[in-house]
C-alpha positions as a Markdown table, in Angstrom:
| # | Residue | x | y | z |
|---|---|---|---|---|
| 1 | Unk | 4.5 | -2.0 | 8.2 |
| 2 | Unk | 3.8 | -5.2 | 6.6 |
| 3 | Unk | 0.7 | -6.1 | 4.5 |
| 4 | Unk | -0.4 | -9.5 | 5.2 |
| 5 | Unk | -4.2 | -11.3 | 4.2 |
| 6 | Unk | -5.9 | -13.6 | 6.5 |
| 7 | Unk | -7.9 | -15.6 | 4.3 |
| 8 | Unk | -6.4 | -16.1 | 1.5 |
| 9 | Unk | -7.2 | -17.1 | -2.3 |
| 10 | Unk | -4.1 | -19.2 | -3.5 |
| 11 | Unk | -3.0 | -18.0 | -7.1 |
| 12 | Unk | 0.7 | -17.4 | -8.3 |
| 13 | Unk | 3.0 | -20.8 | -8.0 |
| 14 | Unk | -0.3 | -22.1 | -5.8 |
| 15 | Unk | -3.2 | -21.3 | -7.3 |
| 16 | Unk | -6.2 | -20.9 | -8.2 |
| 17 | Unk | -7.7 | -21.9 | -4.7 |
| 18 | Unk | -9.3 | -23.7 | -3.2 |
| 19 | Unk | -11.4 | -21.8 | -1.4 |
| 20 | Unk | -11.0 | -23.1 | 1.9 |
| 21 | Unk | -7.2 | -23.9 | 1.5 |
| 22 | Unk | -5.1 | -25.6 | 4.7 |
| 23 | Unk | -1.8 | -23.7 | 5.5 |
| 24 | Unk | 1.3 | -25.0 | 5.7 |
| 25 | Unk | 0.3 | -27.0 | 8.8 |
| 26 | Unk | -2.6 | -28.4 | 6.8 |
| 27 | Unk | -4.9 | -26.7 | 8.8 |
| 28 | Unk | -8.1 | -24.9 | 7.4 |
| 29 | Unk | -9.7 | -21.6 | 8.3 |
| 30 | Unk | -13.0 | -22.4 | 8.4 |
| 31 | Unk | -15.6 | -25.5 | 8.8 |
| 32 | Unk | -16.9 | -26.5 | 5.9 |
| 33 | Unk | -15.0 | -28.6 | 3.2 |
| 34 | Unk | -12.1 | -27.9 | 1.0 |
| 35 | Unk | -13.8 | -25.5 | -1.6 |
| 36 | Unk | -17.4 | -24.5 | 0.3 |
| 37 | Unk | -15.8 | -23.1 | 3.3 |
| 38 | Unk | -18.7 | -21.8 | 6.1 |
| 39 | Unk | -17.1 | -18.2 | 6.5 |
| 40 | Unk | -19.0 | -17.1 | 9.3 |
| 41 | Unk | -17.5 | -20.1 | 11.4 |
| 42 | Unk | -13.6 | -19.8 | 11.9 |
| 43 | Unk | -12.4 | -23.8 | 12.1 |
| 44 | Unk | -11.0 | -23.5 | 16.4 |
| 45 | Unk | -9.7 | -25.8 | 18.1 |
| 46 | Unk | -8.8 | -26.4 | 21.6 |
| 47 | Unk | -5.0 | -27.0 | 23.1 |
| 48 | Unk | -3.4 | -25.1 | 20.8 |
| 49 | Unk | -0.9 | -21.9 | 21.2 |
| 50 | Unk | 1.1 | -19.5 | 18.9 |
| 51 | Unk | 4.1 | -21.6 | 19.3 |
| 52 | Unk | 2.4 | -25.0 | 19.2 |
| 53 | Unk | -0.8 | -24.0 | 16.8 |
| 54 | Unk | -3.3 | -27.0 | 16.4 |
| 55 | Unk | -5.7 | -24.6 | 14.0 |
| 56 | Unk | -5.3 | -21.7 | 12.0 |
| 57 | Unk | -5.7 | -19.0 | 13.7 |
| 58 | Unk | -3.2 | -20.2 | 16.2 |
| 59 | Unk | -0.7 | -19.5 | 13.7 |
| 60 | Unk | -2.5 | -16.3 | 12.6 |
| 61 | Unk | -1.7 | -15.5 | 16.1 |
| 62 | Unk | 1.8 | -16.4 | 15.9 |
| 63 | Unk | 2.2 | -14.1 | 13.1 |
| 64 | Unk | 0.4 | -10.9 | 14.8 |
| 65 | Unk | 2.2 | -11.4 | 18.2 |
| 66 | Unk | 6.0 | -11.7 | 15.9 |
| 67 | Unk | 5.1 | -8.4 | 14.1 |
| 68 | Unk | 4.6 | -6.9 | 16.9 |
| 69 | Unk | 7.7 | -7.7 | 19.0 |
| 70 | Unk | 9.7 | -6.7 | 16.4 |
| 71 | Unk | 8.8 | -2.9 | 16.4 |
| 72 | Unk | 6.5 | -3.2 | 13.0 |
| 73 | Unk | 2.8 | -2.4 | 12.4 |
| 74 | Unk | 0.6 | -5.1 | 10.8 |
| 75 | Unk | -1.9 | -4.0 | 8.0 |
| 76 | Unk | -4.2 | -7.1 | 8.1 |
| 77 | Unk | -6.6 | -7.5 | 4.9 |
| 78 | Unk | -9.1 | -9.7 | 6.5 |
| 79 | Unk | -9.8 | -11.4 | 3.1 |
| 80 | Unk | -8.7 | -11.6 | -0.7 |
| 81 | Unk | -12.0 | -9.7 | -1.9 |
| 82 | Unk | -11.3 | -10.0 | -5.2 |
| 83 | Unk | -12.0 | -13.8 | -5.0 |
| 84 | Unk | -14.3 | -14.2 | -1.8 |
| 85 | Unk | -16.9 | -11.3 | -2.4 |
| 86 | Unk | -16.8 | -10.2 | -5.7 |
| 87 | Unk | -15.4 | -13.3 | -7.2 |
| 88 | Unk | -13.8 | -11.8 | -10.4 |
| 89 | Unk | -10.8 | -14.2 | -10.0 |
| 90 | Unk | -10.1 | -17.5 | -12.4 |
| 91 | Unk | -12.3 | -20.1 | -10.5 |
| 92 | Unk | -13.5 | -17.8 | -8.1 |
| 93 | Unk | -16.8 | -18.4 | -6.1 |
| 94 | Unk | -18.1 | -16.1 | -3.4 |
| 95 | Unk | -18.2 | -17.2 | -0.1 |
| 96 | Unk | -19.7 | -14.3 | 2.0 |
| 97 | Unk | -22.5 | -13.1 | 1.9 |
| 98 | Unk | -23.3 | -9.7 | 4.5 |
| 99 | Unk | -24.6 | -12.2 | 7.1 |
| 100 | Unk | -21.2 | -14.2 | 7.0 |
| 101 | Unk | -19.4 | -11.0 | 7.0 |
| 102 | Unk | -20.4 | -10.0 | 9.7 |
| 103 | Unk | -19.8 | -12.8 | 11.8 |
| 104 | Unk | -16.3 | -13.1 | 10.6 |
| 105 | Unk | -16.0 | -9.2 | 11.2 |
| 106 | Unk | -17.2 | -10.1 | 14.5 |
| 107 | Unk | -14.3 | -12.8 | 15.0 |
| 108 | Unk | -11.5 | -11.1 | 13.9 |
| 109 | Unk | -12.5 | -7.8 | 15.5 |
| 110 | Unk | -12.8 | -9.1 | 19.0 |
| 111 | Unk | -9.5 | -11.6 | 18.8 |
| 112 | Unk | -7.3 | -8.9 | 18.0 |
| 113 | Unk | -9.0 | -6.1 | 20.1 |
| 114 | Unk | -6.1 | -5.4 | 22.4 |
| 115 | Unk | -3.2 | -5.6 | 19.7 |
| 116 | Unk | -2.1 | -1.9 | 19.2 |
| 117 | Unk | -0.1 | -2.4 | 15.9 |
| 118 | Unk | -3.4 | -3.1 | 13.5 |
| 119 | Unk | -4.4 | -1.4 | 10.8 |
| 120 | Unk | -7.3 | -2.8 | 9.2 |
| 121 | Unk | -7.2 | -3.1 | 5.5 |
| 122 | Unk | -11.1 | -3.9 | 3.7 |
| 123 | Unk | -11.3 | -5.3 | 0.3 |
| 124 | Unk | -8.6 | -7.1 | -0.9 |
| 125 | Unk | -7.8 | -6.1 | -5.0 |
| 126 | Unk | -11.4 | -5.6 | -6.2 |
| 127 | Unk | -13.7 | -2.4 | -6.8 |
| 128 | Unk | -16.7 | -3.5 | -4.4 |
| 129 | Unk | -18.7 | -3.2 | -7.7 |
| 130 | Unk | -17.0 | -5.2 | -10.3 |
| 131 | Unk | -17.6 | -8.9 | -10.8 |
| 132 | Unk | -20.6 | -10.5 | -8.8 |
| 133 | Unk | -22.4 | -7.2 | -8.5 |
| 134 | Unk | -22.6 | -4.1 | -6.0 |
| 135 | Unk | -20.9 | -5.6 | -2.8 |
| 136 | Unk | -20.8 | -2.6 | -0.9 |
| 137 | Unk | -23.0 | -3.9 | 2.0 |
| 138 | Unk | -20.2 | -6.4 | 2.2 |
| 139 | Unk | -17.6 | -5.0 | 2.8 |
| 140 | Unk | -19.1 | -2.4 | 4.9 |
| 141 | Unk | -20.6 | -5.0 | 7.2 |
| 142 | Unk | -17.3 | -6.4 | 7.8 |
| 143 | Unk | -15.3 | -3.0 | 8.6 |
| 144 | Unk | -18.7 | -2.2 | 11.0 |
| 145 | Unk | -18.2 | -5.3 | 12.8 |
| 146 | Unk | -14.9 | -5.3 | 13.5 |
| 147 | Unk | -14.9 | -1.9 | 14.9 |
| 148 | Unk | -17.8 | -2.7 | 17.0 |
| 149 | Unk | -16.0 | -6.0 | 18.3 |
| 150 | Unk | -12.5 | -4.1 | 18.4 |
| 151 | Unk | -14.1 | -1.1 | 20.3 |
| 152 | Unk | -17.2 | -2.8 | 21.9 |
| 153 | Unk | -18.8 | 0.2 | 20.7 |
| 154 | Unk | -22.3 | 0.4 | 19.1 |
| 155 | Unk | -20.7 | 1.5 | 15.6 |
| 156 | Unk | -22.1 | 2.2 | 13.1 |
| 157 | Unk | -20.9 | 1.8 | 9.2 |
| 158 | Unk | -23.0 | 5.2 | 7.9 |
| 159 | Unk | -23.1 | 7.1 | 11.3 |
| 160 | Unk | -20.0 | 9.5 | 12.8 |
| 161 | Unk | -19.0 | 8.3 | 16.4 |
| 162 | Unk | -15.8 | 9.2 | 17.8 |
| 163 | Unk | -15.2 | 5.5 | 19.0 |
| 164 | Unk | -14.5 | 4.8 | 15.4 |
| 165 | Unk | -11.1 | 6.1 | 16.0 |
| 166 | Unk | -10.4 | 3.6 | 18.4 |
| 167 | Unk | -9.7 | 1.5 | 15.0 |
| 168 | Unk | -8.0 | 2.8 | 11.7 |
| 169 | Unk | -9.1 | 1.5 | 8.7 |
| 170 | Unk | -8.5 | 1.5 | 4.7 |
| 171 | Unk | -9.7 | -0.5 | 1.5 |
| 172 | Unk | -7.8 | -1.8 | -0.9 |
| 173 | Unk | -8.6 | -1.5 | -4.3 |
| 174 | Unk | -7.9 | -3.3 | -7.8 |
| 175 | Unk | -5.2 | -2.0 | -9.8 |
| 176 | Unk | -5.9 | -2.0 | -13.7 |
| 177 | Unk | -4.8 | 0.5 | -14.5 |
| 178 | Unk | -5.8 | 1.9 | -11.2 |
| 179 | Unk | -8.4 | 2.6 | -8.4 |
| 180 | Unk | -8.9 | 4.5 | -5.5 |
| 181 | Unk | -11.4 | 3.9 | -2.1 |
| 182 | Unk | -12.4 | 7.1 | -2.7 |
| 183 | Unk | -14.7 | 6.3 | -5.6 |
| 184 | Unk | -16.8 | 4.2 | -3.4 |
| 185 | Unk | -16.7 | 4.6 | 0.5 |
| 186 | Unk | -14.9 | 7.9 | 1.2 |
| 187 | Unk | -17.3 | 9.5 | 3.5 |
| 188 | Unk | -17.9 | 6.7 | 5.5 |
| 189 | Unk | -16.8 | 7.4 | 8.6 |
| 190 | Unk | -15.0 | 3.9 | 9.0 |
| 191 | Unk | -12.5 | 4.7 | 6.7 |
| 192 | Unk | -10.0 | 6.8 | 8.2 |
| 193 | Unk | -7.4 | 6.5 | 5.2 |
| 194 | Unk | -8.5 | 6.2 | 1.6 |
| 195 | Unk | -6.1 | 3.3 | -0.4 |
| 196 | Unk | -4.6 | 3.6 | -3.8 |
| 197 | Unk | -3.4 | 1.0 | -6.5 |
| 198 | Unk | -2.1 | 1.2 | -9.8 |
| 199 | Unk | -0.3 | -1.9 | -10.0 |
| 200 | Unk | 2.1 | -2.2 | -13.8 |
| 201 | Unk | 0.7 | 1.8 | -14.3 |
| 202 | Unk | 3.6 | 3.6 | -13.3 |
| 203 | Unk | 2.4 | 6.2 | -15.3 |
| 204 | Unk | -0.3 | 6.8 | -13.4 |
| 205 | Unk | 0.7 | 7.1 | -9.6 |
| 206 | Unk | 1.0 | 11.2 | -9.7 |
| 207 | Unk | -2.2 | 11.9 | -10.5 |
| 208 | Unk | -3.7 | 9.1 | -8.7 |
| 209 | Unk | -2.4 | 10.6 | -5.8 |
| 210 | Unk | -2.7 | 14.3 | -6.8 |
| 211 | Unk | -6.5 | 13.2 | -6.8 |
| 212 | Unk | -7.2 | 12.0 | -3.7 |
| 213 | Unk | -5.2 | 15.0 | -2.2 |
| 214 | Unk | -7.2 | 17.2 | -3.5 |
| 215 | Unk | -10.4 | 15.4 | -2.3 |
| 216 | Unk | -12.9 | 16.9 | 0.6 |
| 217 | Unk | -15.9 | 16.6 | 2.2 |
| 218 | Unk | -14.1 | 15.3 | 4.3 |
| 219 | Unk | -10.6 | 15.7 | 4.0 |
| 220 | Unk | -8.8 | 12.0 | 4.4 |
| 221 | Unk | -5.0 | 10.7 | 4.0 |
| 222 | Unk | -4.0 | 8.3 | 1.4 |
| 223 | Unk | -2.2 | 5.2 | 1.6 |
| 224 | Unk | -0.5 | 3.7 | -1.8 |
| 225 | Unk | -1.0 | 0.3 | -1.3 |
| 226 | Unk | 0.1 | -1.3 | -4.0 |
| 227 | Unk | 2.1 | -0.3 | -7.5 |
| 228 | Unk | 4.1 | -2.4 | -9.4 |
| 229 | Unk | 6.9 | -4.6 | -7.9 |
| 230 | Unk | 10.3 | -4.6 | -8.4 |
| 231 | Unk | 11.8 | -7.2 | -10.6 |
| 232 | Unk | 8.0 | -8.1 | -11.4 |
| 233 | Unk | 7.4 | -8.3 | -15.8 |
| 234 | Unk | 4.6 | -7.1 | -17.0 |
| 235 | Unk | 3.2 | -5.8 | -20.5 |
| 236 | Unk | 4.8 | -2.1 | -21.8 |
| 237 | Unk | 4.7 | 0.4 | -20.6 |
| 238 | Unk | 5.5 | -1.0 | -17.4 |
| 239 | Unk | 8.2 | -3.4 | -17.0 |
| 240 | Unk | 9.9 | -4.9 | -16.4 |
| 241 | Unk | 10.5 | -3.1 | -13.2 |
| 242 | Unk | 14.1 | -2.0 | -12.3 |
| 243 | Unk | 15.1 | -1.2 | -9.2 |
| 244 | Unk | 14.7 | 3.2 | -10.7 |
| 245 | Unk | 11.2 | 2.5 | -11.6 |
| 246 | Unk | 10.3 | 0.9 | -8.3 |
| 247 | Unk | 12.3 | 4.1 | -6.6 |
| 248 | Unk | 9.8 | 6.4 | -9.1 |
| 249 | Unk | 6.5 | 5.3 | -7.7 |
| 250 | Unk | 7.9 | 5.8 | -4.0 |
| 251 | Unk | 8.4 | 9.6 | -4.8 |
| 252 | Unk | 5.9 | 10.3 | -7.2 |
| 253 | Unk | 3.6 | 9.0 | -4.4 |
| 254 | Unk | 5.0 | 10.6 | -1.4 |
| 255 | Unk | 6.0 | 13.8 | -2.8 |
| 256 | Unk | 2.1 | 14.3 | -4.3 |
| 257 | Unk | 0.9 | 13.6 | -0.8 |
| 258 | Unk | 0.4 | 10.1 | 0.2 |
| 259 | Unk | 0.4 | 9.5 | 3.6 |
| 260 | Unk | 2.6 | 6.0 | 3.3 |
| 261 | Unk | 4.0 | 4.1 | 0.5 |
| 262 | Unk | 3.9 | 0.4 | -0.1 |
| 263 | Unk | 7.4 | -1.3 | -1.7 |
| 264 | Unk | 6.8 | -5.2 | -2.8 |
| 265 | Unk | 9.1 | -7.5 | -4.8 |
| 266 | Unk | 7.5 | -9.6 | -7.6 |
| 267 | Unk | 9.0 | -12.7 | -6.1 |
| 268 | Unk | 8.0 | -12.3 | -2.2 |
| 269 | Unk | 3.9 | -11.7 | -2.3 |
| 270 | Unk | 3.5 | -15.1 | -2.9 |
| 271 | Unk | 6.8 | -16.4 | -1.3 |
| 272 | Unk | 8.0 | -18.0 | -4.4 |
| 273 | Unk | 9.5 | -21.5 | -3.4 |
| 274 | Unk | 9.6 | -22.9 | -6.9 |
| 275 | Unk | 12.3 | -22.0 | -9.9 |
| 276 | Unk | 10.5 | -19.2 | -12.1 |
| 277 | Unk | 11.7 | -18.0 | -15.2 |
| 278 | Unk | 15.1 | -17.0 | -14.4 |
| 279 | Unk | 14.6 | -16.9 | -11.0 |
| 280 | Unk | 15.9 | -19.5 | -8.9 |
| 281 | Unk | 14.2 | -21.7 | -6.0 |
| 282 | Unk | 13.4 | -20.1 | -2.7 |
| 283 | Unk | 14.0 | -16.3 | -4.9 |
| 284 | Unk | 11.2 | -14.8 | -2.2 |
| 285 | Unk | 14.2 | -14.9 | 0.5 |
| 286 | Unk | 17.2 | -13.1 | -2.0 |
| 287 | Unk | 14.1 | -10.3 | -2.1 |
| 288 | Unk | 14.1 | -9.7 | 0.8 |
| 289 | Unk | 17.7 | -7.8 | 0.0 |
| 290 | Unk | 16.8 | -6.1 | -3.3 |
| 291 | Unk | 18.3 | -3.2 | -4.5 |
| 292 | Unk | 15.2 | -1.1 | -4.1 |
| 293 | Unk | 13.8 | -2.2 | -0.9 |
| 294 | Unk | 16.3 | -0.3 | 1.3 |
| 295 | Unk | 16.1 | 2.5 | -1.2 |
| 296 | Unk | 12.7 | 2.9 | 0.0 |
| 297 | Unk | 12.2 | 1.1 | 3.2 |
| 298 | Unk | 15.3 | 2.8 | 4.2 |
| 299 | Unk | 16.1 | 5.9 | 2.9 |
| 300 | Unk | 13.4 | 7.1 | 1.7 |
| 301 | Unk | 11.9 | 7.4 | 4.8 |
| 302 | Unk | 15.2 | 8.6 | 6.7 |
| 303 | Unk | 15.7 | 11.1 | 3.9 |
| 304 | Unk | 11.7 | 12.3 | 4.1 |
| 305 | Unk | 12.3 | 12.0 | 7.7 |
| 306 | Unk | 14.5 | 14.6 | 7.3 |
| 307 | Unk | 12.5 | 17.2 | 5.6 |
| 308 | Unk | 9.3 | 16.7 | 8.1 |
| 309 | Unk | 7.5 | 14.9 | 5.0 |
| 310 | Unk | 4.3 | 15.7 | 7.3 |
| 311 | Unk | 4.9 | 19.5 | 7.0 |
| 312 | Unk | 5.2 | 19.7 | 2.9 |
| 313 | Unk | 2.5 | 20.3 | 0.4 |
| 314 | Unk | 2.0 | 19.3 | -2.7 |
| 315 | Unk | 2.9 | 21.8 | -5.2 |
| 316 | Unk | 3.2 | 21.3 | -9.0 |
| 317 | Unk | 3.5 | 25.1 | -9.5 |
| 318 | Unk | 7.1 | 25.4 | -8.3 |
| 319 | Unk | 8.3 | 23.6 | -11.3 |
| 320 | Unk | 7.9 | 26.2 | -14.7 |
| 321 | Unk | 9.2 | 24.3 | -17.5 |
| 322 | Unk | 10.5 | 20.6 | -17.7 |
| 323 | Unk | 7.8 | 19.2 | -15.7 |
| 324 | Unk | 7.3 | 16.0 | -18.2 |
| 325 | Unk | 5.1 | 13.9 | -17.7 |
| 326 | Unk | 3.5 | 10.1 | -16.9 |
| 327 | Unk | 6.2 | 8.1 | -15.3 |
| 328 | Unk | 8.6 | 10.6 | -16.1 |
| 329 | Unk | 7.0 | 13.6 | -14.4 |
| 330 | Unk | 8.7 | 15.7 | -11.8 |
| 331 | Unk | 6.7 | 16.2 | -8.6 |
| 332 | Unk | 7.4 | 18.7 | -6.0 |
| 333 | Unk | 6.3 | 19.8 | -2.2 |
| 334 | Unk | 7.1 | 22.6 | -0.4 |
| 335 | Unk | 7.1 | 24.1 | 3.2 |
| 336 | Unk | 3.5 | 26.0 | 4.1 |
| 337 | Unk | 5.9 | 29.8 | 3.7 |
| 338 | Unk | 7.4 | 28.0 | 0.1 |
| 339 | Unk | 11.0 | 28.4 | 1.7 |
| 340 | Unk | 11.6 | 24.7 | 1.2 |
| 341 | Unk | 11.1 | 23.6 | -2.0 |
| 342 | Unk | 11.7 | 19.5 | -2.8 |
| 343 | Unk | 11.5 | 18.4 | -6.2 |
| 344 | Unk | 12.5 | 14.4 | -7.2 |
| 345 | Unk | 14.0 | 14.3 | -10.7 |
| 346 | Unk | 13.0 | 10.5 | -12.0 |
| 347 | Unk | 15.1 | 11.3 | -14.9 |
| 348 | Unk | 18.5 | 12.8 | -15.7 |
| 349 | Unk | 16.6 | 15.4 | -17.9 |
| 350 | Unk | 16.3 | 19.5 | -16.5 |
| 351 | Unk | 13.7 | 21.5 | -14.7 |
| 352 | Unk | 13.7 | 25.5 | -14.2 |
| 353 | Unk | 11.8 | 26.1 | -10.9 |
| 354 | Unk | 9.8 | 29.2 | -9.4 |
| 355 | Unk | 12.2 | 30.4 | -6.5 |
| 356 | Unk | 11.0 | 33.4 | -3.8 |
| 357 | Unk | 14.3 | 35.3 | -4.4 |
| 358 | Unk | 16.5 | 35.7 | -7.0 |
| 359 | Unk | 19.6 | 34.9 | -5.1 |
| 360 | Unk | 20.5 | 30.9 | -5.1 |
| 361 | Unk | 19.3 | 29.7 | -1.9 |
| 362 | Unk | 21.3 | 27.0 | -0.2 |
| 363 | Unk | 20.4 | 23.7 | -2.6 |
| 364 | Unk | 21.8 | 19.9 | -2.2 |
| 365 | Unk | 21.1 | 16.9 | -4.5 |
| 366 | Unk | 20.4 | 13.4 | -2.8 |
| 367 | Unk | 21.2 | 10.6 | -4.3 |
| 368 | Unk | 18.5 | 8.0 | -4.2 |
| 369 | Unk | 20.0 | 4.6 | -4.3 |
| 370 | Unk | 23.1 | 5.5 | -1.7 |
| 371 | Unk | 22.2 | 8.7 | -0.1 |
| 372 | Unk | 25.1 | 10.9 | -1.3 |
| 373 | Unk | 24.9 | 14.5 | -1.2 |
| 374 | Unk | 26.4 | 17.4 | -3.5 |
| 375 | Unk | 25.6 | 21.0 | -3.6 |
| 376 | Unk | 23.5 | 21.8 | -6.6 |
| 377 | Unk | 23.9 | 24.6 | -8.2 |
| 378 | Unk | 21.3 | 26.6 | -10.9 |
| 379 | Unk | 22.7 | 26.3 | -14.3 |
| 380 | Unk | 23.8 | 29.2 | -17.2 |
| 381 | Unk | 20.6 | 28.4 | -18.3 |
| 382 | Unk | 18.5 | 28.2 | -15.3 |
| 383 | Unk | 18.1 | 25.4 | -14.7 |
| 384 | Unk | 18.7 | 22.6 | -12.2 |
| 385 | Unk | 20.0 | 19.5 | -13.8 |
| 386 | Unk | 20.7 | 16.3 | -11.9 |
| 387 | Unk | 24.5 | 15.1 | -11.6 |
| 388 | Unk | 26.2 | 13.5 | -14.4 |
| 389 | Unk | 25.8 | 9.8 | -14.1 |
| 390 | Unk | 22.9 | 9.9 | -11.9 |
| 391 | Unk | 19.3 | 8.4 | -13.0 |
| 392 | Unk | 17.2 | 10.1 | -10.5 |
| 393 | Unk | 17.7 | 12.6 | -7.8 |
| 394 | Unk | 15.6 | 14.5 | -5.3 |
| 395 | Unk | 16.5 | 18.2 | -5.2 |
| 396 | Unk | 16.3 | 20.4 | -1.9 |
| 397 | Unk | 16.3 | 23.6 | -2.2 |
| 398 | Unk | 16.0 | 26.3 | 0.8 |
| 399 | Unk | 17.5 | 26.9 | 4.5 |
């Protein structure tokens, strides 16, 4: 999956704004001029194609149709929140009101109605609340008309219909130190997935996730949709962030029961082109081959793959002493009859666990940056201790 935003606020190497800035083909998204863009009228033109794009959305098309032939879903932010809605970013203005939203819900909805790798992602960094006041009605405008232009269904933001399945929807939420949809719209029957960030707080992805899990009324999955990137420096605790911290969050997340786990690189959000710090022209393309982006893209998944990730639950219990704590807390799962027991070590540092039997049950330790397996082995002490030279492990322990 790959997260991309539609309308976007320039910041980073590009930024701030404006508000109506031209892509790369100098074309605008909306009428209006530079910095007062209409949002409820997408700037269309006529003639133009994917391949040959003479407007914006042409090449937003372009985009949606690549992602799609190339096996991958597309989680599409319809707009940077954070500087359109609630404007709470440096030089920031809103530019939607509910009336706009609706008609660019409306748009967005019914051009990519028949495009079966979508996930719809509300929001865009910001608690609806903060900044220019309750935007609630919003945001919730805009996820009611897409669905209803999506489904051509007479949805409804506040009412249960099981058309509203027909789309999936999250929100994404601001990051400091760290927010959750579920504080504002969970029962809303539009959003199928609640979304998690905690951006630099590495500290804080267990329980942010441990949270949400434990939510009801109704029960929802949760999507981590944004944590601190690798390579990216920001302010202790948190980075700068190695390649092992960006490896943490993935666990910690997945193992506590998120649904999905997003990986970024500090250099590729904003597709750095110019020389930063001591990162070199053009660094977003070198990202795309950092350390920790197969360690998560890649084996992560194959390894969770593995162990039905789907089938485990959450269980801090298993662990007895050595738990730790913040970014250095161990998190486990384990199969519904607590045979299988999967525990990720971020540290080097020992754990004793609560086993059904006293007799060692078959255990391996994975290594997390290559994938090697050994047999592990309870110690003299009884314990489980990661190998020698390793900085983090996951431990699997049962048949």
């Amino acid at each position: 999956m790959i997260q991309a935003v539609a309308y976007w606020y320039p910041h980073g190497e590009d930024g701030p704004g404006p508000h109506n800035a031209p892509n790369a083909y100098e074309h605008r998204p909306f009428a209006g001029d530079e910095d007062q863009p209409q949002t409820g009228r997408p700037l269309l033109l006529r003639g133009g194609s994917p391949d040959a794009p003479n407007d914006y959305w042409d090449h937003a098309d372009f985009i949606v149709r690549e992602i799609r032939q190339r096996g991958m879903y597309l989680a599409l932010l319809p707009c940077w929140g954070r500087a359109f809605v609630n404007s709470t970013f440096e030089k920031s203005h809103s530019t939607f009101t509910e009336a706009s939203a609706r008609e660019y819900g409306r748009f967005l909805g019914g051009r990519y109605r028949k495009e079966p790798h979508l996930i719809w992602v509300i929001g865009g960094d910001i608690n609806p609340t903060k900044g220019a006041g309750d935007r609630l009605a919003v945001y919730r405008a805009m996820a009611e008309s897409i669905g209803r232009a999506a489904t051509g269904a007479d949805l409804r933001w506040n009412q249960p219909n099981p058309r509203w399945d027909d789309v999936l929807m999250t929100y994404h939420p601001d990051g400091d130190p760290f927010s959750s949809s579920s504080k504002f719209f969970h029962a809303d029957p539009w959003l199928d997935a609640n979304g998690i960030q905690t951006w630099r707080s590495v500290d804080k992805v267990q329980p942010a996730v441990a949270h949400n899990y434990s939510l009801g009324n109704p029960v929802k999955p949760t999507l981590f949709l944004e944590g601190a990137y690798e390579r990216g420096r920001y302010p202790e605790p948190g980075g700068p962030i190695s390649e092992l911290k960006t490896r943490r969050q993935a666990w910690q997340a997945m193992l506590s029961g998120a649904a999905g786990h997003t990986y970024g690189a500090s250099s590729m959000w904003h597709f750095q082109r110019k020389p930063r710090g001591n990162m070199p022209a053009d660094e977003w393309k070198r990202a795309l081959d950092y350390p920790a982006a197969a360690q998560t893209a890649g084996l992560l998944g194959r390894l969770l793959t593995e162990q039905k990730w789907w089938t485990l639950v959450p269980d801090q219990t298993v662990l007895t002493d050595g738990v730790s704590q913040g970014e250095l807390i161990k998190t486990a799962a384990r199969s519904a009859d607590g045979k299988n027991i999967l525990v990720y070590f971020p540290d080097a540092s020992p754990a004793k666990l609560k086993l059904q039997t006293s007799i060692n049950p078959p255990a391996a330790w994975l290594r997390l940056d290559d994938g090697t397996r050994l047999p592990a082995a309870v110690t003299d002490t009884g314990e489980f201790r990661p190998p020698t030279g390793w900085l983090d492990a996951l431990l699997v322990v049962g048949p």
